[in-house]
C-alpha positions as CSV (number, residue, x, y, z in Angstrom):
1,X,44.1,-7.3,-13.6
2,X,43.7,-7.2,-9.8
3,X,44.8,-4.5,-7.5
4,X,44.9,-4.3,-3.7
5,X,44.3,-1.0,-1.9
6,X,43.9,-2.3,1.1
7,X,44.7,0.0,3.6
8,X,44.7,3.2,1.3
9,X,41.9,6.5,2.1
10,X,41.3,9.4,0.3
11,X,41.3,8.0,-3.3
12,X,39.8,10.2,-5.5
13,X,38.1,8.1,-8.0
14,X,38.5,4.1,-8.4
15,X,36.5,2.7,-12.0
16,X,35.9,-1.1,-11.4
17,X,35.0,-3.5,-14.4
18,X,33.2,-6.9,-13.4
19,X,32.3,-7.9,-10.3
20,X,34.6,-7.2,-6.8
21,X,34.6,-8.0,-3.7
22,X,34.9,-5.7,-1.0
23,X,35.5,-7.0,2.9
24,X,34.6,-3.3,4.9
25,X,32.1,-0.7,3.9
26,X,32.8,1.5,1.4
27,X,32.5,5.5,3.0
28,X,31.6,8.1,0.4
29,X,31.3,11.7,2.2
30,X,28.7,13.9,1.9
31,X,27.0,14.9,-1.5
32,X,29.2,12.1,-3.2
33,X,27.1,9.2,-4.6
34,X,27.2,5.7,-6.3
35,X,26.6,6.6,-9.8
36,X,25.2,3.7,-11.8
37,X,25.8,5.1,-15.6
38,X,25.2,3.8,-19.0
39,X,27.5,6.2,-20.9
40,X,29.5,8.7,-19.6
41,X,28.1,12.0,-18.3
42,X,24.9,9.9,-18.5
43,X,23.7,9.3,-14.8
44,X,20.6,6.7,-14.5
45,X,20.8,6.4,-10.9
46,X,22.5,7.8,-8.1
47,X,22.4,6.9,-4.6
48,X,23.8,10.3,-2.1
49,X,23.2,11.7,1.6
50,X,22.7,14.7,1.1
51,X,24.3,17.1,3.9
52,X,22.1,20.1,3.5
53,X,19.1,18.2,4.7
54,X,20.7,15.3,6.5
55,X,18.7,12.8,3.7
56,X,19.2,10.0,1.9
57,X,18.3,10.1,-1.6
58,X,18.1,7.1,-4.2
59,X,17.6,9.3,-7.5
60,X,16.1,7.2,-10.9
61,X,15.7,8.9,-14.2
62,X,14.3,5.7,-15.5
63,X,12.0,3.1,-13.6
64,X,12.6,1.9,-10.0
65,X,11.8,-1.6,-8.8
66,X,12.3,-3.3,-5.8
67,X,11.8,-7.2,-6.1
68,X,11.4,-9.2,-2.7
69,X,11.5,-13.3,-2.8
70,X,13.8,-13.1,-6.1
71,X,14.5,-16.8,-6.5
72,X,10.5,-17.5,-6.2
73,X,10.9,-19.9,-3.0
74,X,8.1,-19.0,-1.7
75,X,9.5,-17.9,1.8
76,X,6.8,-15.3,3.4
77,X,9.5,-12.6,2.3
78,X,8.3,-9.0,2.7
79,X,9.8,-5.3,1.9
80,X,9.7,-3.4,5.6
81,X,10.1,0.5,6.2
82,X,10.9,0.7,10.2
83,X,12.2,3.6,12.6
84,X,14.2,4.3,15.6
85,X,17.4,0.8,14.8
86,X,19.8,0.5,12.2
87,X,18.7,-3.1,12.6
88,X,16.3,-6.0,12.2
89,X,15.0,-4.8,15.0
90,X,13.8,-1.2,14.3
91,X,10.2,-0.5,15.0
92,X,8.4,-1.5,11.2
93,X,6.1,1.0,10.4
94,X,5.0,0.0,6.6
95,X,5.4,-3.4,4.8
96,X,4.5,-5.0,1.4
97,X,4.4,-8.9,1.6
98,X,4.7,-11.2,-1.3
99,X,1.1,-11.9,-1.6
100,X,0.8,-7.7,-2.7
101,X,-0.7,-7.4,1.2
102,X,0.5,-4.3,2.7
103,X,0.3,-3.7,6.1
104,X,0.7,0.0,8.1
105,X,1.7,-0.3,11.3
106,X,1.2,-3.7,11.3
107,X,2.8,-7.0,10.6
108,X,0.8,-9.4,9.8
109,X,-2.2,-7.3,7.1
110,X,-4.4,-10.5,6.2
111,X,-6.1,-8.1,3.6
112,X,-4.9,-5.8,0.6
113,X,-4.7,-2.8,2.4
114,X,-4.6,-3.3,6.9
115,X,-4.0,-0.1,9.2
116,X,-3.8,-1.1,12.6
117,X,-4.4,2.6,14.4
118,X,-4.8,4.1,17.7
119,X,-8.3,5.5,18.8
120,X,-10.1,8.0,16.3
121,X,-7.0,7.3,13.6
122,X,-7.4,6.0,10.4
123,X,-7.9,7.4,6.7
124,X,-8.0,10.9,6.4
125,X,-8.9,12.4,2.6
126,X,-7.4,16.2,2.5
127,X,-6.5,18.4,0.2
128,X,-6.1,22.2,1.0
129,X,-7.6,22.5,-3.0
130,X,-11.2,23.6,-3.8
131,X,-11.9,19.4,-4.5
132,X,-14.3,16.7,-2.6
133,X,-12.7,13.2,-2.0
134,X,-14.6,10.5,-2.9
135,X,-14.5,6.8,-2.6
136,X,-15.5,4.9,-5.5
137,X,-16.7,1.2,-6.0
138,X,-17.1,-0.2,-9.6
139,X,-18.1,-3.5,-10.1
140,X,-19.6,-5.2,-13.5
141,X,-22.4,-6.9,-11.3
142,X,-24.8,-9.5,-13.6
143,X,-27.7,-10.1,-11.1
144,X,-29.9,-7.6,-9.2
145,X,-29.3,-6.7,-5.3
146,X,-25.4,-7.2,-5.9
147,X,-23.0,-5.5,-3.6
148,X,-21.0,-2.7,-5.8
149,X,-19.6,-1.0,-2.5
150,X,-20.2,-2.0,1.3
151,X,-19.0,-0.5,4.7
152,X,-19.0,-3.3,7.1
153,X,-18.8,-3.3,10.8
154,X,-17.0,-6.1,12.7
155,X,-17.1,-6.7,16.7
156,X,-13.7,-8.5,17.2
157,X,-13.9,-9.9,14.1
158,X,-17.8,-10.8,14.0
159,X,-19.9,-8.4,11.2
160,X,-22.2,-6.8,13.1
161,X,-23.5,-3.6,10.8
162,X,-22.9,-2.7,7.2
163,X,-24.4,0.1,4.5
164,X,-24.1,-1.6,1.1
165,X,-24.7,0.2,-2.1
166,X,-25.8,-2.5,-4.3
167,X,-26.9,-2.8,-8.0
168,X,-30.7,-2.2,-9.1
169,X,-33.3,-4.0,-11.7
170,X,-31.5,-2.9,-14.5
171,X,-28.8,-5.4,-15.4
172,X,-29.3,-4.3,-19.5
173,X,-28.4,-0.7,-19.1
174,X,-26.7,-0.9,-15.5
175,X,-27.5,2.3,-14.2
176,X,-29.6,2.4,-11.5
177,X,-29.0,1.7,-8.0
178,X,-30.0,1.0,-4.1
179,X,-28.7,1.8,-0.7
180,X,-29.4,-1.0,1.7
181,X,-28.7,-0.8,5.9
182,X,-28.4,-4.1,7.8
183,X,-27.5,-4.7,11.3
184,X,-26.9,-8.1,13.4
185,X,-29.2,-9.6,16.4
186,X,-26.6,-12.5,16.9
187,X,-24.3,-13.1,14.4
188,X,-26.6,-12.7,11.7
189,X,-25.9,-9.4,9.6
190,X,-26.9,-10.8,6.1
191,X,-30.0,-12.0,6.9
192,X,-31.2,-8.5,8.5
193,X,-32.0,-5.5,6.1
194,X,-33.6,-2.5,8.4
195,X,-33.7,-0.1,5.7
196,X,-33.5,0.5,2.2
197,X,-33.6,3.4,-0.4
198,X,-34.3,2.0,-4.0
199,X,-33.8,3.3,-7.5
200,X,-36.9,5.7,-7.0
201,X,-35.7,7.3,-3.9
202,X,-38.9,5.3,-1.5
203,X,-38.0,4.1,1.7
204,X,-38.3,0.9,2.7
205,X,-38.4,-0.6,6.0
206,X,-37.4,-4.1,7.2
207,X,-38.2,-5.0,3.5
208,X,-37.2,-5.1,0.2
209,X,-40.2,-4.3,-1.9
210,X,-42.8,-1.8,-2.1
């Protein structure tokens, strides 16, 4: 049936069946949680502050998912992580849009993965281990003098310098390689190779063959 508690505090436990409606927020205290369980004693999820360490924890034993544009309408939606506002308008600091974009400190990433840093910040591999980062580039290239990994250069949006490693001769066995270096006179980066290395370890200036 239905029940009204308006007014009423300190109840210890209330079980609701279906769906209800409440009209003012709901106030757990500390290190008391929404518990969303499947059988009893069995906790999937749980959703606390905790007030040893002044945190709030969402707890899955199972997956967690967070779906953005649910209904498909294709409305730009995006999921945000901000600071400093319990609003709209807190300063965002991380997003994920619906095209799989994701944007750090920036709004408006126009490629898979956009940092938008102050001077001399960026990406930063560490590890306190006994390891070596590494970035890796693996492509299934069919033709000869293909682009497998590139570092590219832009001037206010303009590519001005890259270092490409690029596939070799082999395109049977794929498993040989070349490191090319091009930079721009005027707007024209992929016409100018300076430098090369090829699969035998020659040098090879301002051309492509020996």
């Amino acid at each position: 049936g239905n029940a009204d508690i308006d007014g009423l505090t300190n109840l210890d436990e209330v079980i609701v069946a279906g769906v209800s409606t409440f009209s003012n927020a709901i106030i757990l205290s500390e290190d008391n949680a929404i518990h969303f369980k499947e059988t009893a004693g069995d906790d999937l999820d749980a959703i606390l502050k905790e007030s040893s360490s002044n945190t709030l924890l969402i707890n899955s034993r199972h997956l967690a998912r967070i779906n953005i544009d649910a209904n498909n309408d294709s409305t730009d939606a995006y999921f945000a992580v901000g600071k400093d506002a319990a609003t709209g308008s807190s300063t965002e600091l991380f997003r994920v849009q619906e095209n799989g974009n994701v944007g750090i400190n920036t709004n408006t990433p126009t490629d898979h993965l956009q940092i938008l840093h102050t001077n001399g910040k960026g990406l930063t591999f560490k590890t306190p281990q006994d390891h070596f980062a590494q970035i890796t580039g693996d492509s299934n290239r069919t033709s000869t003098d293909s682009h497998l990994l590139a570092i590219e250069g832009h001037w206010n949006g303009t590519p001005v310098a890259e270092i490409a490693l690029v596939s070799g001769s082999d395109t049977s066995n794929k498993d040989d390689g070349e490191i090319l270096f091009r930079t721009s006179s005027a707007n024209n980066l992929n016409s100018n190779e300076r430098l090369r290395i090829d699969s035998a370890g020659r040098l090879l200036a301002n051309k492509t063959t020996n």
